[in-house]
N, C-alpha and C positions, 0 to 999 in steps of 0.2 A: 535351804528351807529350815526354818524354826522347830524346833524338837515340840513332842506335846505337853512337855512340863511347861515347856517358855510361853509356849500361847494359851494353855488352861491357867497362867497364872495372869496372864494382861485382860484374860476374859473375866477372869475374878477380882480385877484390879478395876477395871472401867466400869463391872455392874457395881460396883460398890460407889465410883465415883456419881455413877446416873442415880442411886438413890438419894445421894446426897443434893445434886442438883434437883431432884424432884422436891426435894425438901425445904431448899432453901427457895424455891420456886412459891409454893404455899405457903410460906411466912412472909414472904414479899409481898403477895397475894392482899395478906391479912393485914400489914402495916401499911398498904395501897391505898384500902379503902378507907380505913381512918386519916389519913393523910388527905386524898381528893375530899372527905368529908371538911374538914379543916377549913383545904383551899377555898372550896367555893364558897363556904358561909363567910370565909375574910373578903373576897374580894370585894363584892358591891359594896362593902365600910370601908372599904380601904378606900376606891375608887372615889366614892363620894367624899369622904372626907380631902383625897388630893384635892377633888375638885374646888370644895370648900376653902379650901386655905389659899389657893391659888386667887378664887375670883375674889374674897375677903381682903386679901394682902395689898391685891394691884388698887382696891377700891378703897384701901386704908390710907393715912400718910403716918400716921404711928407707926405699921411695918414697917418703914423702909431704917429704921434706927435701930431695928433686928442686928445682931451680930450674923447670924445665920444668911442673911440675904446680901451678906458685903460680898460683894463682885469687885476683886482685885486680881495685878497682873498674877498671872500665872506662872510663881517660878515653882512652888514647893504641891507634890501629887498627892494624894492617897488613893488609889484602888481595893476596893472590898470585893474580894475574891471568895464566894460560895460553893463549896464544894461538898463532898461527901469525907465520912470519917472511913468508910469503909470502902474495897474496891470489887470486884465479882458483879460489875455493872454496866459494862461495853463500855462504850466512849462517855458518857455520862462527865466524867471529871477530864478527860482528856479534851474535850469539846468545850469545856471553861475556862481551861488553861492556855489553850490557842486563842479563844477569841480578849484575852487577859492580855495576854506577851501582843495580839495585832494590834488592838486597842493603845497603847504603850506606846508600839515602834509607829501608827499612824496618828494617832493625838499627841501626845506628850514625847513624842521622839528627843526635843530638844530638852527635855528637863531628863530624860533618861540619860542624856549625854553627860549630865553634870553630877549627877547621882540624887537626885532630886524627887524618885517615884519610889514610894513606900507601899509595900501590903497590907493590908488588913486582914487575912484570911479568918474565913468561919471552914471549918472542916478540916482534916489531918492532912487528906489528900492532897488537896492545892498548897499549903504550906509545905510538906515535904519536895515536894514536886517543883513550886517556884525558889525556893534555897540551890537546889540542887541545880537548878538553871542561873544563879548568881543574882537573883533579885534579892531584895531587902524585905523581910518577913519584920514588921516590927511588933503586930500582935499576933496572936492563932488563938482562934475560940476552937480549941479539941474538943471532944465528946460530948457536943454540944444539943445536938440530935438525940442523944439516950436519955436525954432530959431538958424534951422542948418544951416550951413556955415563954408565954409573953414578959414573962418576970427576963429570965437569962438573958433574951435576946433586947430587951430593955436597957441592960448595963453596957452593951456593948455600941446602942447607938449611942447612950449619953457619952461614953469615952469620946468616940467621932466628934459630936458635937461640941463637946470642951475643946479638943486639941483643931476644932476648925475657929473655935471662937476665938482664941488664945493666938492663931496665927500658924500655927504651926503649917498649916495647909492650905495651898488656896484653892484648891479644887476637890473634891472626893467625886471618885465616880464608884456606880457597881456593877458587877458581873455576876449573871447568874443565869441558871437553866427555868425557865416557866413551862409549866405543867400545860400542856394539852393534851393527853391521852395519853395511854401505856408506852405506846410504841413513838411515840413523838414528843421532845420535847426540845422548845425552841431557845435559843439563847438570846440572854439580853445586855447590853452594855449600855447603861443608862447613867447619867448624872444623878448624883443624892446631893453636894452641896456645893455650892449657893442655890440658897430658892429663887427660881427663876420666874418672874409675875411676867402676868400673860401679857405676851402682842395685842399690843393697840387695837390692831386689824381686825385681831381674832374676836377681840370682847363685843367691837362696835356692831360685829354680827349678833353679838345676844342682847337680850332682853339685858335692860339696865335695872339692877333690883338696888333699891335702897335699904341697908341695914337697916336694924337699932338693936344696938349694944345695949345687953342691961348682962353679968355689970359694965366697968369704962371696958373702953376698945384696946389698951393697952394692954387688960386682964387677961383678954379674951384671946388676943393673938400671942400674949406670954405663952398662955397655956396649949394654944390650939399649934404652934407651928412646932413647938418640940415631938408630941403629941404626933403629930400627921409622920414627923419624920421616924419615931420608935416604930409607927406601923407599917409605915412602906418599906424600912428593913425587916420588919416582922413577915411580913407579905412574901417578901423576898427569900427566905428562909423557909417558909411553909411551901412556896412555890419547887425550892429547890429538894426538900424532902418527900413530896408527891413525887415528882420528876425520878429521883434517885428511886424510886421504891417499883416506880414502871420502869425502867430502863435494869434495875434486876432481874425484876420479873420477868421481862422479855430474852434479856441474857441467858438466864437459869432455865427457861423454856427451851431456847437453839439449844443450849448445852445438854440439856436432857435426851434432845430428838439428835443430836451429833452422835452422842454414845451410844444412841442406839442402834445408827446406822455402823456404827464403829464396829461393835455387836455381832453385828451380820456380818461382816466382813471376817471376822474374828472365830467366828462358828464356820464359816465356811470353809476358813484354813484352817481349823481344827481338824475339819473332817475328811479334807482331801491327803492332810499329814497321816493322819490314821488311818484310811485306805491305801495311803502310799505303804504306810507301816508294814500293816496287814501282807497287801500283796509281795513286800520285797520278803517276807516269813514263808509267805505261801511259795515265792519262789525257789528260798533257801530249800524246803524239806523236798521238793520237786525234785532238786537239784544233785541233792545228798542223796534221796532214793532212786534217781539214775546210775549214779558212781555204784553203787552198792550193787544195781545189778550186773553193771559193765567188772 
């Protein structure tokens, strides 16, 4: 059994760790809510605007001389891997990372084979984490979340976008966590490039709307496709630090109510050591003032 220096010291060891977890629980809390703020006023502009550039493109024939919408064989990858900078988050970045490495071994198996898929990472976590597993890190946006903005996350779609025009890549897909509640968030592995114009099928179901461009039509998808593609990485990235900020949350919550039960456990065998203490004393002098009178 454990002396009562060694368990008064794990009891003063684990309250100290549960305040800390309560703490970092109400800062999560606070950067939660600014974050789901965020999310939901981007989505419906994000969403409209995909849809925008989607139905504009396939109904354009200017689009199709986009560098951005060349659909060629697929030898060379890029994957944009979203994670967090920070860990203290449950599965949160280990949940991106899996579905990053399935995404790989079940789409691009055979360009993995040749050494052909490259990262993208936005966060410390997935870039450390994919190195260490022997993938090709060829950017990492670190500390990028301690100062989010549509400006930062800006520089990093235009880089994408160069190095896809350029050739360097014939596909980019992404990975990321999407925010649906504290406790839940879903992951997503989605294509960002080539822009993909809508199925035939799908459009002949909607209403046929005829534009008009003012100004030329060439202006307008110059500007609108780069444009749509900075916000659905933007998107992605807001999505991923909502997510990140509930899955702390939720973490630093167990871990709070863990140590507390830990606590109880801990006072309990405090107090049966120190009644055991007690009684083997009470015993000893029992013991001693027998001999004394024998």
């Amino acid at each position: 059994m454990a002396s009562l220096k060694e368990v008064r010291n794990r009891i003063v060891s684990v309250n100290s760790t549960q305040q800390i977890t309560k703490a970092m629980k109400m800062v999560a809390a606070a950067k939660l809510r600014r974050a789901q703020d965020s999310i939901l006023q981007m989505r419906p502009y994000a969403q409209k605007l995909g849809e925008m550039l989607l139905t504009v493109s396939s109904a354009s024939e200017s689009a199709a001389d986009s560098p951005l919408k060349a659909v060629r064989a697929v030898e060379k990858v890029l994957v944009i891997v979203v994670t967090s900078d920070r860990g203290l988050c449950g599965a949160f970045n280990t949940n991106v990372i899996k579905a990053t490495i399935q995404l790989i071994e079940s789409k691009y198996a055979a360009q993995a084979a040749k050494g052909n898929v490259e990262i993208f990472a936005i966060g410390k976590k997935g870039a450390e984490t994919l190195v260490r597993r022997g993938f090709t890190v060829n950017t990492a946006y670190t500390d990028l979340f301690g100062r989010l903005s549509f400006v930062n996350v800006k520089s990093a779609a235009e880089e994408i976008m160069k190095d896809f025009s350029e050739g360097r890549y014939d596909a980019v897909d992404i990975v990321y966590n999407e925010f649906k509640n504290v406790a839940t968030q879903i992951i997503h592995a989605d294509p960002y490039l080539p822009i993909v114009a809508e199925n035939k099928s799908t459009k002949s179901k909607k209403t046929e709307v005829n534009y008009i461009f003012e100004p030329a039509e060439e202006e307008i998808l110059a500007e609108l496709i780069p444009k749509s593609l900075k916000i659905q990485l933007y998107r992605a990235v807001l999505e991923s630090n909502a997510s990140e900020q509930g899955a702390r949350m939720t973490a630093m919550d167990k871990a709070t109510e863990n140590a507390q039960e830990l606590l109880k456990d801990l006072r309990l065998v405090y107090n049966r050591t120190r009644q055991a203490a007690i009684t083997k004393e009470i015993l000893e002098i029992v013991g001693g003032a027998e001999a004394l009178k024998n």
